[in-house]
N, C-alpha and C positions, 0 to 999 in steps of 0.2 A: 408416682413420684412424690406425691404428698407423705404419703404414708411413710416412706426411706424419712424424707426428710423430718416427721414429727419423732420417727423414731432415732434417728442421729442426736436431736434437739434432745431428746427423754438419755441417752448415752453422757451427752456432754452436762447436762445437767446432775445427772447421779455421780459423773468423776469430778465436780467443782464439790459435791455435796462429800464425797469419801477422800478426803485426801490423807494421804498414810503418811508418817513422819518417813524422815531420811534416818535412818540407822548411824549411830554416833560414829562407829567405826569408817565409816566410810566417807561421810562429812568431814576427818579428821584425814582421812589421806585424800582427799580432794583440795582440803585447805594446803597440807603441807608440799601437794604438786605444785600447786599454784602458788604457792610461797617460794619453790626452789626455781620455776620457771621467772620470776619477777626477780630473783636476787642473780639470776645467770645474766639475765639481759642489762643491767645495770652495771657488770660487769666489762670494764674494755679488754676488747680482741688485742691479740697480740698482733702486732703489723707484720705481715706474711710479707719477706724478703722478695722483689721481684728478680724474674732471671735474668742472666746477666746479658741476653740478647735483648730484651725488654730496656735494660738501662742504657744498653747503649743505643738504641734505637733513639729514647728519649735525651741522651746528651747528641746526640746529633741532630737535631730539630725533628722528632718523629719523622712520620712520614715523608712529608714535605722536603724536610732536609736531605732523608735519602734519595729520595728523588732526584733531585740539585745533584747529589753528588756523583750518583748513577748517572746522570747524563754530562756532568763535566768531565767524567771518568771513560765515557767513549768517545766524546770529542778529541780528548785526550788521547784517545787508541787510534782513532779515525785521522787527524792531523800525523801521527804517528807513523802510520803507514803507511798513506797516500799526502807525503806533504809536497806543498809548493813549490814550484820550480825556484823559487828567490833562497827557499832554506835547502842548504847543505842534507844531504840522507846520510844519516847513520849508518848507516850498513855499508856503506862504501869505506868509513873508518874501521869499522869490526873487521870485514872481509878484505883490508886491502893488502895487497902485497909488498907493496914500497911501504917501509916500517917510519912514515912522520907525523908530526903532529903540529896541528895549525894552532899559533900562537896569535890573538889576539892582538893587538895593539892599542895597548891601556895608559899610552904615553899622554898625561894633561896637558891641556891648551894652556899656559900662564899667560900666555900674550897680551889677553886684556887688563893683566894687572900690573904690567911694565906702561902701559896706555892712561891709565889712573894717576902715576905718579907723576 
């Protein structure tokens, strides 16, 4: 094991002792790589358009927001379906056979302002 190693030591010693120059030509296209990689990066990217599900994802609160909306959006179906006994069902208006229609009664209370005077 000695001997590997005095002879490794005798190796690294003669290649510190022989050092060959670098060849011009090659020096010269190492510098000019490295001169076009350094002037590319310096350079700003042009901003890549995101897609248009991406955008709207983001105008509607990312994730999150979809979320919200997905779940306000089957509540929405869910009441829809199966509603309340106190709301009127649609579908009896769609399918009905007596052709009428329930008007509202939108008439204002003024009452209290005949009570002010």
């Amino acid at each position: 094991m000695t001997e590997d190693k005095d002879n490794l030591d005798l190796l690294f010693a003669q290649a510190r002792q022989d050092r060959q120059e670098l060849p011009d030509d090659l020096a010269v296209r190492i510098l000019t790589d490295a001169e076009s990689v350094r002037l590319s990066r310096l350079q700003p990217d042009e901003p890549k358009a995101a897609p248009r599900w991406a955008r709207l994802l983001t105008g509607l609160g990312g994730w999150q927001g979809m979320g919200g909306l997905v779940a306000a959006s089957m509540a929405g179906v869910w009441i829809g379906f199966s509603a309340p006994e106190f709301l009127p069902d649609p579908a009896n208006y769609i399918y009905a056979e007596d052709v009428s229609f329930v008007v509202a009664d939108l008439s204002l209370d003024t009452s209290f302002l005949e009570d002010a005077e």
